[in-house]
C-alpha angles and dihedrals in degrees: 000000000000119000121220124203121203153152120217113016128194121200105211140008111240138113098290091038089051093044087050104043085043094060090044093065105043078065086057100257122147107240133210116189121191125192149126126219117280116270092226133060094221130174109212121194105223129182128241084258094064093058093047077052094052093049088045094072095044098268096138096147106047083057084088094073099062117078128235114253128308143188110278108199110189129184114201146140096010086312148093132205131173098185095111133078138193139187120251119217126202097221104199092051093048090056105048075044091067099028082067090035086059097057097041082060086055097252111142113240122194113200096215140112118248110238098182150011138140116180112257096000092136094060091213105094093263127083125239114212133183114219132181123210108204092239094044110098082201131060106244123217123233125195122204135172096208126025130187120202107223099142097122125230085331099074113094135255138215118258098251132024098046105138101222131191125208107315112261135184125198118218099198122181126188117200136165117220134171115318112236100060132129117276113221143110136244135195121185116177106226128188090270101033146296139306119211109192134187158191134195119208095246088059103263104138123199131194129198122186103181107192136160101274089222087061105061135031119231128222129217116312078247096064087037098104094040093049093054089047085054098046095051088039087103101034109099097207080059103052106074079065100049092040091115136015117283121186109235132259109183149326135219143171103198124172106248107180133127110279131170119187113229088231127047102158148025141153101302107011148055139196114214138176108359095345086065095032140340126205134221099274084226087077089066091222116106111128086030087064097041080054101051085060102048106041093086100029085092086068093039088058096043082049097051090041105052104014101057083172094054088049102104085047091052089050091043092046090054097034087056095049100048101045077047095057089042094048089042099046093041082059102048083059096050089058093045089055091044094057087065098069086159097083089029096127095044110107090241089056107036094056096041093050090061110040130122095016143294095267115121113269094237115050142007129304105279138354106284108162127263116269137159122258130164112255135165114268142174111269108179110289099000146028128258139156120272134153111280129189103242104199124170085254094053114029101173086052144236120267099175136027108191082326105313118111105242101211095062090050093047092055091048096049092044096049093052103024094182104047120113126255086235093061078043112051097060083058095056093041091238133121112259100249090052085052080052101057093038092055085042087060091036085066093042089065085047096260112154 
């Protein structure tokens, strides 16, 4: 069996494990990505802020294979809108798209399965994996002294401990249809769930009935497609996509709920995007999320890898912001499934307008007044302790408003109410219009 050294591993090659290996090695880190092309063939709907995201972390090439904005037509709540529009992705093109972006930034990527690994096994700091290349007759072992978890909903998780919303399964159903139509999306809520359908502009359509898994009973992998094509047969957001025969691509039923791991961090790994925490897909926000996670992980691991003493911060820092994004996004679904009071007593729609809780999805239970507390936060390249503004609207805190630290200014402002930003601003070693903003933003948390 070979043996591989290396430094910094990524398990998996999407959206959250390149943002993450990008920004490694901005900080200098040598970078190993593993992954294997995604099982299914999928078509996604992002926003424009994805993209900006995207752009955000250094993934310039893979952009071509989002397309530029198209008609949403959604039918919800006894209405129906087609104001908004979204960009469709043809997911397996993306990906082959950063797998090559990846390299091109000089990150090494290993085409292989990984057969086994189980955080800290080794016992030596470091971490031992199996994978498997498609052309090795042998698992080969890898050896990594720091691992980060981004393989998606498809990474494994301990036994206990794992924090699950309403179980949720996804029909999906790839087709190809005549090329010349119209690009564009549809969602349309129904009694026993809800149905998200699709159409690149080449032609390739994609329909999506996401229903509880308890309520319905699934044929053969085999009758799959031609089940999800019956079921939307009667649903209008569905027949545009259905207006002429497509052969058929490929069909899934894939579990789609809420799911936080109980871990996300320890020494020497990290879970980001799905592998940390996944969102309702109702939310629509599903790379934006993976992303969310992993944006500052770069810093965390800079920070777990050369400030030992920083270390707990780093963990807190990442622990906090993950178990944040699921709570919030958790929420925002819960909203979405609210607005729709037709189906309110169906069993879909009664659990999932309840879970998590009844807090608001942005900010924290109640209305305690702002104060300063020392929290971890990003500094540059790593992540230390400093004074933050919690406010009821941020809870974690804020560290910096346009470049002014917001706790000394809210002690000064606090300590002489009535002097002017101008008498302030040289104290804070800020300009005075960015003393403005950030005492602008100061009153719109109800701070005085």
């Amino acid at each position: 069996m070979t043996r591989i050294d290396r430094g910094i591993v990524v398990l998996g090659a999407g959206p959250a494990g390149a943002a993450v290996a990008l920004g490694l090695r901005r900080l200098g880190h040598a970078v190993t990505v593993v992954g294997t092309p995604r099982a299914f063939d999928a078509i996604e709907g992002v926003s424009d802020r994805v993209v900006a995201g995207l752009r955000g972390v250094g993934i310039e090439a893979a952009l071509a294979a989002i397309a530029e904005p198209s008609p949403r037509r959604a039918t919800w709540a006894g209405s129906t809108t087609a104001l908004n529009h979204e960009r469709l992705v043809d997911r397996a093109a993306f990906d082959r798209l950063l797998w090559q972006e990846l390299q091109d930034h000089g990150v090494e990527c290993l085409l292989a399965r990984v057969m086994r690994w189980v955080p800290g096994e080794s016992g030596d700091g470091g971490h031992t994996l199996q994978i498997q290349r498609p052309d090795d007759a042998q698992p080969q072992t890898l050896r990594a002294r720091f691992v980060v978890e981004a393989r998606g909903c498809l990474a494994p998780h301990p036994p206990q401990g794992v924090t699950r919303g309403p179980e949720t399964v996804a029909l999906l159903w790839r087709g190809q249809g005549a090329p010349g139509g119209a690009a564009g999306s549809a969602v349309e809520s129904l009694p026993g769930g809800w149905a998200w359908c699709a159409r690149l502009p080449g032609g390739a359509v994609a329909l999506q009935l996401t229903v509880d898994p308890s309520a319905i009973t699934l044929p053969p992998r085999a009758q799959l497609g031609a089940f999800v094509r019956e079921q939307l047969a009667a649903v209008e957001a569905a027949l545009p996509f259905l207006d002429s025969p497509a052969a058929e691509v490929h069909a899934l039923a894939r579990t789609s709920g809420a799911v936080l791991a109980p871990e996300v961090c320890g020494d020497t790994w990290l879970r980001v995007g799905d592998a940390a925490m996944a969102a309702d897909p109702l939310s629509g926000n599903g790379i934006f999320q993976s992303l969310s996670s992993a944006l500052q992980a770069p810093m965390v691991v800079h920070t777990l890898l050369n400030h030992p003493a920083d270390a707990p911060h780093a963990q807190r820092f990442h622990t906090e912001r993950v178990q944040g994004l699921f709570q919030r996004f958790a929420r925002i679904g819960r909203d979405f499934y609210a607005q729709e009071a037709r189906w309110a007593g169906e069993p879909f729609w009664a659990v999932r307008r309840a879970w998590p809780d009844a807090l608001p999805a942005h900010g924290a239970e109640g209305d305690a007044p702002p104060h300063i507390e020392q929290r971890p936060v990003v500094d540059r390249d790593r992540i230390r302790l400093a004074e933050v503004l919690v406010t009821t609207e941020q809870p974690l805190g804020i560290w910096h408003v346009d470049g002014v630290e917001v706790a000394p200014l809210w002690r000064a402002a606090r300590a002489a109410p009535g002097r002017e930003v101008e008498a302030l601003a040289p104290l804070l070693g800020g300009s005075v219009p960015r003393a403005q903003a950030a005492l602008r933003w100061l009153r719109a948390q109800g701070g005085r």
